[in-house]
N, C-alpha and C positions, 0 to 999 in steps of 0.2 A: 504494500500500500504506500501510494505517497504520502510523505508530510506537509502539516497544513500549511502553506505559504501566505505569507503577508497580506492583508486584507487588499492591498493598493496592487499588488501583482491578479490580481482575480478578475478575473475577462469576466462574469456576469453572473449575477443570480437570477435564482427560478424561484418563485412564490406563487404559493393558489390565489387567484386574482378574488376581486370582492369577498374577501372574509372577513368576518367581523366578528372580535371574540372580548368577552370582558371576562372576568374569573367571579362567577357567581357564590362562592366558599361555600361548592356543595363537597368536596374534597374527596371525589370520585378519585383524581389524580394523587391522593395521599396514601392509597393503600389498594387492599385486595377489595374486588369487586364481586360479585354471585360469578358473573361470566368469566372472570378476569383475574390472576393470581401475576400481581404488579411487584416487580424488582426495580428499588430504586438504587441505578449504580451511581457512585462517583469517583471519582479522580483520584489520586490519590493527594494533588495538592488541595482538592478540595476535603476530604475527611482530616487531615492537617491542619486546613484554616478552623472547620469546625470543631475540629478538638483544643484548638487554641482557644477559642469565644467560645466555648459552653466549659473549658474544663476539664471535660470528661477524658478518658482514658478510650482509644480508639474501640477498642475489645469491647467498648461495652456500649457501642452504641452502631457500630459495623461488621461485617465479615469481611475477607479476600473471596473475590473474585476470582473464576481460575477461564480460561479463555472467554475473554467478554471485551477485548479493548476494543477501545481506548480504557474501555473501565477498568478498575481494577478491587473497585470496594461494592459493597450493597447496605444500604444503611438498614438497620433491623427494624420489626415491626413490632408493634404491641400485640397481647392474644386476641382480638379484634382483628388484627389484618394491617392495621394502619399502620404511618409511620412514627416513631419513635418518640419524634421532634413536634406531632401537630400537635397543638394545645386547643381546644373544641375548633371551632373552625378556621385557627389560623396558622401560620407556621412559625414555630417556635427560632426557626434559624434563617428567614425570611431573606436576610442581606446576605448568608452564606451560602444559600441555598446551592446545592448540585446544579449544572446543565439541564441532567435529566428534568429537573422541577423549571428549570427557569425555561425551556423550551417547550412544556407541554400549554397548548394541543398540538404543537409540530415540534418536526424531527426534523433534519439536516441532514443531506449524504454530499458527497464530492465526490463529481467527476475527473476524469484523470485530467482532463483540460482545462481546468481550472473554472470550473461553474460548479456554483454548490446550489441543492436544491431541497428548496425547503418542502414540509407535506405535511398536511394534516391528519395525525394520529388515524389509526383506524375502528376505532371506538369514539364514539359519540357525546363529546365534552357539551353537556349542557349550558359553557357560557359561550360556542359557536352561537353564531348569528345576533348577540346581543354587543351593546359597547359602538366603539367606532370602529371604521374599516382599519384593518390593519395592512400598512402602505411599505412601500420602499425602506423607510427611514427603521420601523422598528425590525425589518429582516436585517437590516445593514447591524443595525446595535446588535442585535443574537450572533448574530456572526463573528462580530468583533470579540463579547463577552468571549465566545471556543474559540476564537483565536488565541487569546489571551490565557487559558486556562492550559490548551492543549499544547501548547509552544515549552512547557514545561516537561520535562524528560522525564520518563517513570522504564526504571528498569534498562535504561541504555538506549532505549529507543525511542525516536519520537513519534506522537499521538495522531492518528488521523481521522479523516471522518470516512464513513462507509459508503460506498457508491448504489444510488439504484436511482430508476428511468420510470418515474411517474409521468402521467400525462395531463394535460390539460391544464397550465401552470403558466404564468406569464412570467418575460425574460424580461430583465434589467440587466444596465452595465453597473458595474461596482464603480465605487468612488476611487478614483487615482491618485 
């Protein structure tokens, strides 16, 4: 896989055009659902920052991951299902939060050409279609946030994002 290159070398993003999403704190995306048994991975410079601001001891609030990169950690869940960190419906690590949280309802993959493409989850996030449209500017920021995160080495190698060929998605040039 390639590694993630500089946001300003990226010939273009792909995003699902007219979607509009606001985060209704039904916290569908905080844990296991009836349909759905949710692994929230992270980083590992991300279970790092989080064990710095809360404290806690990695062990007791993660597992390792064993083929999942870029991931490398899974944050644990309560006997409920959920995750560790939501305190009723909010998140208790909000500013630290993993990728995985700060990009749902979408996911990101890269192309080997330098287009990354954004897509909306394939489960059914009840705050779709509510909020404002979500535009160019806020795919640019989630981009940059994995840029930012994955640029950091874990294990000798560096982090990339996984490749796949959704359709029906509008193209933008990246900022240079």
């Amino acid at each position: 896989m390639e590694p993630l290159k500089p946001i300003r070398k990226v010939r273009s993003i792909i995003y699902p055009p007219n979607v509009r999403w606001k985060c209704v704190r039904c916290t569908m995306c905080c844990g296991d659902t009836p349909q759905r048994r949710r692994i929230i991975r992270a980083l590992r410079v991300e279970i790092e920052e989080i064990a710095k601001k809360t404290g806690k001891q990695v062990e007791d609030f993660a597992f390792l991951l064993h083929k999942s990169e870029p991931y490398s950690y899974a944050i644990r869940k309560r006997k409920d299902g959920k995750c560790l960190f939501l305190v009723e419906n909010s998140c208790g690590i909000y500013l630290s939060r993993p990728l995985t949280c700060r990009f749902y309802p979408f996911s990101v993959d890269k192309h080997s050409t330098q287009t990354y493409e954004f897509q909306v989850t394939e489960e059914e996030c009840p705050g779709l279609g509510h909020g404002e449209k979500i535009g160019r500017n806020s795919f640019v920021k989630l981009l940059k946030i994995a840029e930012k995160r994955l640029s950091h080495r874990e294990k000798g190698t560096t982090q990339s994002l996984q490749v796949a060929r959704p359709r029906g998605y509008s193209t933008i040039s990246a900022p240079r």
